[in-house]
Backbone as numpy.savetxt, mean C-alpha at the origin, in Angstrom:
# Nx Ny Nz CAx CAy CAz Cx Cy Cz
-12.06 -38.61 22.38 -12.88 -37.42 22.38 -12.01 -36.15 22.38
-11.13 -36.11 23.12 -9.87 -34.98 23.40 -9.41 -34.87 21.95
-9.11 -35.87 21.27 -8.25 -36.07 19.75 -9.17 -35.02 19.12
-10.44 -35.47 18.70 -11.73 -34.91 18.05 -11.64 -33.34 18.51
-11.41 -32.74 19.93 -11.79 -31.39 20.02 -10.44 -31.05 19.47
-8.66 -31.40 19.77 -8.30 -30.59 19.37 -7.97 -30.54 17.54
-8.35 -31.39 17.10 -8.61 -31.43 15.82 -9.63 -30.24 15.00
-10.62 -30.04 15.86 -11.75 -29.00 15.50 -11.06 -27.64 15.66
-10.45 -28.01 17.03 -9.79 -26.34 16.97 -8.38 -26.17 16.54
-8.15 -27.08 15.91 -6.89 -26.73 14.94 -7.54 -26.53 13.16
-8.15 -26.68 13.24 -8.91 -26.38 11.53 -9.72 -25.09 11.96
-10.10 -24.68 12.98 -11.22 -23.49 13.08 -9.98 -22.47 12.81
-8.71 -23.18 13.74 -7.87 -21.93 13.75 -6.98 -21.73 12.73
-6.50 -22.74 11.57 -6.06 -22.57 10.47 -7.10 -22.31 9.01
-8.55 -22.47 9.18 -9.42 -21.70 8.66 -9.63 -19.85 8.70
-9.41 -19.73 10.07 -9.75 -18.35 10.23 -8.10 -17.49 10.46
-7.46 -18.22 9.78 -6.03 -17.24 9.62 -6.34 -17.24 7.67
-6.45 -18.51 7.03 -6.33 -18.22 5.77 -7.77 -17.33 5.39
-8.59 -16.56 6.18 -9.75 -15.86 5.96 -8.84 -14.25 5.86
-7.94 -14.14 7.21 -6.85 -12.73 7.50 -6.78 -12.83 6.26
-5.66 -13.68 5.46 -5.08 -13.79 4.48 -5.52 -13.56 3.37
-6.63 -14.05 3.41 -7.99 -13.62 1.77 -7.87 -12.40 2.12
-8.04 -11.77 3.50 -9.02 -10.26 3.51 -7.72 -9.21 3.18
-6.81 -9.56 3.72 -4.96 -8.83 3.25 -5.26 -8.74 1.49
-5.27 -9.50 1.37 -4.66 -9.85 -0.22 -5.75 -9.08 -0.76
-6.47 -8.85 -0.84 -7.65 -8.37 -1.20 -7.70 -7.06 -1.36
-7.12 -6.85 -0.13 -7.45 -5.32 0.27 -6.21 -4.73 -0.66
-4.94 -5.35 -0.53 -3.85 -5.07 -1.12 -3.75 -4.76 -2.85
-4.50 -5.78 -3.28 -4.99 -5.69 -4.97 -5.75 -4.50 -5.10
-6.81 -4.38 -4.01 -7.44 -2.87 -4.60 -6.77 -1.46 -4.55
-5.60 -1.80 -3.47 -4.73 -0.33 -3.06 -4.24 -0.29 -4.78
-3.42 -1.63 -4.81 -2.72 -1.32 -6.62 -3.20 -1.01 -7.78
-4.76 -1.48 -7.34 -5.57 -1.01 -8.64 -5.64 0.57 -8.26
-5.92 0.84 -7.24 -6.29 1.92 -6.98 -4.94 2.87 -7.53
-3.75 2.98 -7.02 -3.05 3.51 -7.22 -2.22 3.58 -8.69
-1.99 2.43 -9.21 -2.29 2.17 -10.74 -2.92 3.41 -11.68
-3.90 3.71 -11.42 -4.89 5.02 -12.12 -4.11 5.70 -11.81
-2.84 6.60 -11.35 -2.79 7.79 -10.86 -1.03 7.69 -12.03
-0.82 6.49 -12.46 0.34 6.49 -13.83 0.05 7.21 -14.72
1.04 8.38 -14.81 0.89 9.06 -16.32 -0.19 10.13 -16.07
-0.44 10.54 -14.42 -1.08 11.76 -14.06 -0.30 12.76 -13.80
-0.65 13.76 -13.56 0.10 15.00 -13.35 0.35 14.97 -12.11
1.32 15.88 -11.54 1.87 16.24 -10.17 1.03 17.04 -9.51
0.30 18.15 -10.00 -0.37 18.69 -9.68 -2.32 17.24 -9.11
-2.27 16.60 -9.77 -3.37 16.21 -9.74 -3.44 15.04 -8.61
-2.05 15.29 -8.33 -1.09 13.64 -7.17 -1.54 14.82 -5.46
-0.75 15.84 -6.11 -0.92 17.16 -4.88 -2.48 17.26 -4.41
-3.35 17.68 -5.62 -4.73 17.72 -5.16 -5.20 16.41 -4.14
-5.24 15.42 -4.66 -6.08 14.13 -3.82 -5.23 14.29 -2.58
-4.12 13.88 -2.77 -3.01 13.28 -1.21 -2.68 14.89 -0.57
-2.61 15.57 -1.09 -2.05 16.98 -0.41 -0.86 17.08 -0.13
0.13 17.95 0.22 1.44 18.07 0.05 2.31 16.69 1.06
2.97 16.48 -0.22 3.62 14.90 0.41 4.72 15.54 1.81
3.99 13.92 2.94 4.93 14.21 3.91 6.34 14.44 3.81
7.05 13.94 2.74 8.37 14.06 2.63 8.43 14.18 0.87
9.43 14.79 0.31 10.23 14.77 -1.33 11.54 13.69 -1.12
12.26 12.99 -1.62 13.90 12.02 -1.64 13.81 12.10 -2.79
14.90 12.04 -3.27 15.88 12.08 -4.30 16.66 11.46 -4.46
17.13 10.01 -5.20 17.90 8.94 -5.25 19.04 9.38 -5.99
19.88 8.78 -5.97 21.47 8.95 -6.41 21.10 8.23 -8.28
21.57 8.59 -8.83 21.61 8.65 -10.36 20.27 8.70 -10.95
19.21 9.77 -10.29 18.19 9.54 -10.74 17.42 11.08 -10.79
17.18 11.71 -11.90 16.09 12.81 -11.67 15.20 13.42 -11.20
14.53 11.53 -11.02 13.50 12.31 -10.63 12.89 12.56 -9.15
11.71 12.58 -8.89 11.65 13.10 -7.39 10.75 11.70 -6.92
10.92 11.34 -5.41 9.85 10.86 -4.54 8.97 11.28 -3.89
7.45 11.84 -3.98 6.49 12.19 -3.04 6.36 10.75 -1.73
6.72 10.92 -0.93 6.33 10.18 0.43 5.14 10.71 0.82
4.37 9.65 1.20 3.10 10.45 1.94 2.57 8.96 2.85
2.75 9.45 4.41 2.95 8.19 5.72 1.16 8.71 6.10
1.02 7.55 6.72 -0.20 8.21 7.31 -0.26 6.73 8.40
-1.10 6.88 9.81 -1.27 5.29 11.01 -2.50 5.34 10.95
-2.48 3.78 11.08 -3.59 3.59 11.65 -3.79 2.62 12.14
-4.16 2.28 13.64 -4.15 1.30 14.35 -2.85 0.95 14.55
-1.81 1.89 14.82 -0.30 1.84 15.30 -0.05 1.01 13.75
-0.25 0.99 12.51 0.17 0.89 11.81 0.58 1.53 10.43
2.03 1.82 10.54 2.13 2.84 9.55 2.18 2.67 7.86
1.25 2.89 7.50 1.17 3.02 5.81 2.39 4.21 4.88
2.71 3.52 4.28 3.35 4.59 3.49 2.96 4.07 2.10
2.94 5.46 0.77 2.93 5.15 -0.31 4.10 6.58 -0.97
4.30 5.55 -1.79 5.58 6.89 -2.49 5.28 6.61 -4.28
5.53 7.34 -4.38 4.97 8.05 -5.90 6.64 8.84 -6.61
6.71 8.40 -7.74 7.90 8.66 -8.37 7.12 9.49 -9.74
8.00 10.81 -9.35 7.53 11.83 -10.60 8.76 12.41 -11.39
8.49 12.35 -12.49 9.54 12.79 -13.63 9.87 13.90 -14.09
10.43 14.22 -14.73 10.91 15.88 -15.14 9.91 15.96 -15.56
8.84 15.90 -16.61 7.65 15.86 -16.87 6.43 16.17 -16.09
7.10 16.15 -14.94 5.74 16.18 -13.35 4.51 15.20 -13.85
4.85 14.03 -14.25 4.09 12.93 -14.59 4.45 12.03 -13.25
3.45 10.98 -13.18 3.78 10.03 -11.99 4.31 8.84 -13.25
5.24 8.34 -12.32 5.65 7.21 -13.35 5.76 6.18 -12.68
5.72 5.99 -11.61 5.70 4.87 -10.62 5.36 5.22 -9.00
4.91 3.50 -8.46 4.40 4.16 -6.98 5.22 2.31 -6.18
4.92 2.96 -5.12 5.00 2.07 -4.33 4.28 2.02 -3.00
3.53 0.75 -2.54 2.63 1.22 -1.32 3.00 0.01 0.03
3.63 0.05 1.13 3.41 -0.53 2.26 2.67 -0.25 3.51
2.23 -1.32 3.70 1.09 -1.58 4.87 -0.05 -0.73 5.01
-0.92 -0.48 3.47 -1.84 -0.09 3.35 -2.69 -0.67 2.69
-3.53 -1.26 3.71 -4.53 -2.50 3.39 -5.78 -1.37 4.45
């Protein structure tokens, strides 16, 4: 009988971690879709939605600029950074722990 319960609560509890895992992944695909749309937008139009990025960096053999923009929640910090070109086009992004 003991075998049987902890059997139940070893599947309830490796069920309801791969549920976290659906709901992560999920959430994560829509940030990229989301952020995706904003390729080949203007700087100005990056400024309007997000508002002036928490931080600008500037990489070593590289032109162009990084908008940083951090934001918490639930003691967890999100960042997304946005790479803009002499062009003030976005040409690339990158997003952690924003689900």
């Amino acid at each position: 009988m003991k075998f049987i319960l902890v059997l139940i609560f070893l599947f309830t509890s490796l069920a309801s971690c791969q549920t976290v895992s659906n709901k992560i992944d999920k959430k994560v695909s829509e940030e990229e879709k989301q952020l995706s749309s904003w390729l080949d937008r203007s700087e100005e139009e990056l400024k309007l939605e997000f508002g002036k990025p928490d931080k600008v960096n500037f990489k070593d053999n590289s032109r162009n600029r990084f908008y940083v923009y951090t934001k918490e929640k639930l003691k967890i910090k999100c960042e997304r950074i946005f790479e803009i070109n002499n062009s003030n086009k976005v040409v690339g992004f990158t997003s952690k722990n924003c689900f």
